[in-house]
C-alpha positions in Angstrom: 49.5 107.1 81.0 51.2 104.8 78.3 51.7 105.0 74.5 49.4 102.6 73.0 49.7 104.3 69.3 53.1 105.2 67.7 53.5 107.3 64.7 57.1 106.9 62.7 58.0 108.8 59.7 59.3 106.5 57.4 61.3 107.6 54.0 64.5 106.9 52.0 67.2 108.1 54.1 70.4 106.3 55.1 69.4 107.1 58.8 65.7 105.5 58.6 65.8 101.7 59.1 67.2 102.6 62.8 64.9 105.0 63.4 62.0 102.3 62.5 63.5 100.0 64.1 63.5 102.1 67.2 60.0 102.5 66.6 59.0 99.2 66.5 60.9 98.2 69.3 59.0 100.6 71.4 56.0 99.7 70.0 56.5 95.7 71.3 57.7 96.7 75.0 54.7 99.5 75.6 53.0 97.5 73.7 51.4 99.9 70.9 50.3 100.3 67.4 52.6 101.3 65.0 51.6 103.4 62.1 54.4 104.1 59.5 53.6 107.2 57.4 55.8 107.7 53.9 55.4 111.1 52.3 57.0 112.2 49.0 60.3 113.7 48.9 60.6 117.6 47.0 64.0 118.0 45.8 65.9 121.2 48.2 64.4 124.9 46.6 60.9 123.1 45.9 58.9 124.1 48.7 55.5 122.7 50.5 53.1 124.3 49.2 50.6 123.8 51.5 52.8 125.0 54.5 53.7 128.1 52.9 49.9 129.0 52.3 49.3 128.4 48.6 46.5 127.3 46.6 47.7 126.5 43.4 47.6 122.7 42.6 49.8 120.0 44.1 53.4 120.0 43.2 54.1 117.0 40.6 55.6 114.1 42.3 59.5 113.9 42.3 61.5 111.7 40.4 63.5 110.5 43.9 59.4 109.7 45.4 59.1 107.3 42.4 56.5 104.0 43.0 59.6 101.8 43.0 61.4 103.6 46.2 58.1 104.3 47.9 57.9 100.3 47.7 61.4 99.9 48.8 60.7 101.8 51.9 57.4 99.9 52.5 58.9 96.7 52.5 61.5 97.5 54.8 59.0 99.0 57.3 57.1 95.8 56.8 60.3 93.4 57.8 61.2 95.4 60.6 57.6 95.2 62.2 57.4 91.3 61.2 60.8 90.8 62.7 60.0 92.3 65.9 56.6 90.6 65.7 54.8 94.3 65.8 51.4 94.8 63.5 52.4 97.9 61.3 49.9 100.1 59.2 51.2 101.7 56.2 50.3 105.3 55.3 51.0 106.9 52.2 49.3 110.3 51.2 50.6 111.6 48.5 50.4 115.7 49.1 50.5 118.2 51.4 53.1 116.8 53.0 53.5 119.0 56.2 49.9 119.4 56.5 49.2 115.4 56.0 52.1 114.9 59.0 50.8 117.1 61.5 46.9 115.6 61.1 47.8 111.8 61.7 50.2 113.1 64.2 47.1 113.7 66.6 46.0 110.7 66.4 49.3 109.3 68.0 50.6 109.4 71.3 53.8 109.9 69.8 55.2 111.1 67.4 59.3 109.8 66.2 60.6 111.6 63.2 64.4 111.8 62.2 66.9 115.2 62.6 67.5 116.9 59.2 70.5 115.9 58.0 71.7 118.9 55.7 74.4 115.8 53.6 71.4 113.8 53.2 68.3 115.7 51.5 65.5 113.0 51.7 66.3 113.2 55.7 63.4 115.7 55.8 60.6 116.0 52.5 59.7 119.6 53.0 62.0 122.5 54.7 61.0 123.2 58.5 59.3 119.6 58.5 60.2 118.8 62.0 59.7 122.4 63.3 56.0 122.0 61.7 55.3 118.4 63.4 56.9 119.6 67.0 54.6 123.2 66.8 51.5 122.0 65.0 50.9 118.3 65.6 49.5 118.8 69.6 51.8 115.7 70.1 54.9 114.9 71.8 57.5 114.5 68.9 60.5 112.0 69.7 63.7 113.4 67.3 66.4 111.2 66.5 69.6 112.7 65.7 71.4 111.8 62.8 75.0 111.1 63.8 76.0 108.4 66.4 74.0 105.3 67.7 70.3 105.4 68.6 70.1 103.9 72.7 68.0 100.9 72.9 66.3 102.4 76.3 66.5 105.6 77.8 68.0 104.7 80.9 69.0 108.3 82.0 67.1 111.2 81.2 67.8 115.3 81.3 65.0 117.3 81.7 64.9 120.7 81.3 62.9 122.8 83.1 61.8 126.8 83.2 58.5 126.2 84.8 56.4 127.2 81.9 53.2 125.6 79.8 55.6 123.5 77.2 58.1 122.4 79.5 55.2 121.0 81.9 53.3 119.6 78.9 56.6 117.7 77.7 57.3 116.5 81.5 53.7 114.7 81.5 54.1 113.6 78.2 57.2 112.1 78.3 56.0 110.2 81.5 56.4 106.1 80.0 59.9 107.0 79.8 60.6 108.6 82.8 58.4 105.7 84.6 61.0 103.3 83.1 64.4 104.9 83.6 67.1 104.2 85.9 67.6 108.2 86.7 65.9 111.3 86.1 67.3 114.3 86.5 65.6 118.3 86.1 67.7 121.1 84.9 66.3 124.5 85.7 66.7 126.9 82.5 65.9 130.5 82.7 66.6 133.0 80.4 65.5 135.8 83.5 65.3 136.3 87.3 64.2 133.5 88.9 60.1 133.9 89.3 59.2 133.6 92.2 56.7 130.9 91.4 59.2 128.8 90.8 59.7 128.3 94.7 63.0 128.7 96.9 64.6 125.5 94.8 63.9 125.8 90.8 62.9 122.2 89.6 62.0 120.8 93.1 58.3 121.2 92.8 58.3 119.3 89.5 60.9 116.6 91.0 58.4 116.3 93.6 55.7 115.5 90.8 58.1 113.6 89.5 58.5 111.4 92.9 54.9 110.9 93.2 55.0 108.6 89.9 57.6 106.8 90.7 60.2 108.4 88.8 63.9 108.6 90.7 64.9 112.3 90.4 67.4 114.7 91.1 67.6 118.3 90.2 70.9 120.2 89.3 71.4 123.8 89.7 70.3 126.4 87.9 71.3 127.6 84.4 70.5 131.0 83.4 71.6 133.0 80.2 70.9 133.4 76.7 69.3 131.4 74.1 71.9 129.5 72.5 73.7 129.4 75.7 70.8 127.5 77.3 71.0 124.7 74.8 75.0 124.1 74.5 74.3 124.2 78.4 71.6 121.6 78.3 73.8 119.1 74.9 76.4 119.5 77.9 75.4 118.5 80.2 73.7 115.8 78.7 77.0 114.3 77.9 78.6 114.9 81.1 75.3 112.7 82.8 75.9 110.1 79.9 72.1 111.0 79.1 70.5 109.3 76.4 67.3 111.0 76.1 66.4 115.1 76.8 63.2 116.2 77.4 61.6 119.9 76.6 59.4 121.9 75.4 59.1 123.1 72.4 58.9 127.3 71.4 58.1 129.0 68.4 54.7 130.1 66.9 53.3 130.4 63.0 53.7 133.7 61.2 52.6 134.2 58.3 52.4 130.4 57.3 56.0 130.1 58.3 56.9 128.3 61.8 59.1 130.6 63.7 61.0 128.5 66.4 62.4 129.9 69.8 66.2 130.3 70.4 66.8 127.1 72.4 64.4 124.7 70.3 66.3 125.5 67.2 69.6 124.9 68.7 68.5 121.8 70.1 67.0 120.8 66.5 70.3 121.9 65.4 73.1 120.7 67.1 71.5 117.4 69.5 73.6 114.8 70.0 71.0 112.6 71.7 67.3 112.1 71.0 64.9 114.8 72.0 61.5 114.7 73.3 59.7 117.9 72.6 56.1 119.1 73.0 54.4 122.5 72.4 
């Protein structure tokens, strides 16, 4: 497996040029097909109406999603991909924003959006915009944190692991980068006994997967508490490992057209400090 399409969301924040530059630089190593997609920006108290489940008509578009910044951000998409001799295409639907995200988002093999940033607004157009990619997009979603620098390669990668259906469907998708990283290594999380499933060593079955692609792997011990625990644990040891890329699944479920994220994925979405690979 390989990425052969990439999907970046591209807007007005002070954080975005690196994040398409990122983009773009993955999309000339895989190589893939870059796709930019620009939605409009809703001022903070204006929600999406299509996420939260109305059917009135389409909010009117905001003064700060103007033609003149929606062509600003265009153009830079457009230098970075020229620069790093990558053919973009440009998206630009101009409602629904959640809903528009999540439908080109399977028609990527990833997915790289930005964290919110709460001291920069147009970091994220709707509220719960990543939580709605990462839960309802049925693609892996690559999350770039705000603060710090963005790695040029994930050399070193944290895995966490608790054995079920999202971590498993992260570990496969994540595979190009594990393929190409100097180490690997698993992190057993459980918020409960160990299951016996799981086998005598936590994390050794899916090392052992991991082996078999060619992937060099190690597994540290076991972490087991609570929620929030789990993730400081994980952002922890993620800096003691020099990590520059975590990989996990990704909890929650949709209730009542509202995305309701597990304890760990929101404190990862939260607090990272390195990008995050997640996948429902």
């Amino acid at each position: 497996m390989t990425f052969r399409t990439l999907l970046v969301h591209v807007d007005n924040s002070d954080r975005c040029r690196a994040r398409v530059e990122l983009a773009a630089d993955f999309a000339y190593r895989f190589p893939a097909h870059l796709t930019g997609i620009y939605l409009p920006f809703h001022p903070p108290g204006f929600p999406d109406v299509t996420a939260m489940g109305g059917t009135g008509l389409p909010p009117p578009p905001a003064p700060e999603s103007d033609p003149k910044r929606l062509a600003q951000a265009e153009q830079m998409f457009s230098e970075v991909c020229r620069r790093q001799d990558v053919s973009p295409e440009w998206i630009t639907p101009r409602y629904e924003e959640s809903s528009e995200m999540r439908t080109h988002a399977r028609y990527a093999d990833l997915v790289i959006v930005g964290q919110e940033d709460r001291s920069d607004p147009e970091s994220s157009p709707t509220i719960g915009f990543v939580a709605s990619v990462v839960l309802g997009g049925g693609r892996p979603v690559l999350i770039l944190p705000y603060a710090g620098k963005l790695p040029t390669a994930f050399n070193h990668i944290l895995v966490a692991w608790d054995g079920g259906r999202e971590a498993a469907r992260a570990a496969a998708d994540a595979m190009p980068f594990l393929r190409s990283a100097k180490a690997v290594d698993v992190m057993h999380v459980s918020r409960v006994a160990r299951p016996d499933d799981l086998g005598p060593i936590p994390g050794m079955d899916i090392a052992m997967y991991f082996a078999r692609h060619g992937v060099n792997v190690t597994v540290t011990p076991e972490c087991r508490t609570n929620d929030v625990a789990i993730g400081e644990a994980l952002l922890s040891r993620a800096a003691d490992l020099n990590a520059d890329l975590i990989v996990m699944g990704g909890y929650g479920h949709s209730r009542m057209q509202e995305w309701v994220l597990g304890g760990v994925t929101r404190t990862m979405l939260e607090s990272m400090t390195v990008p995050v690979l997640m996948s429902h």
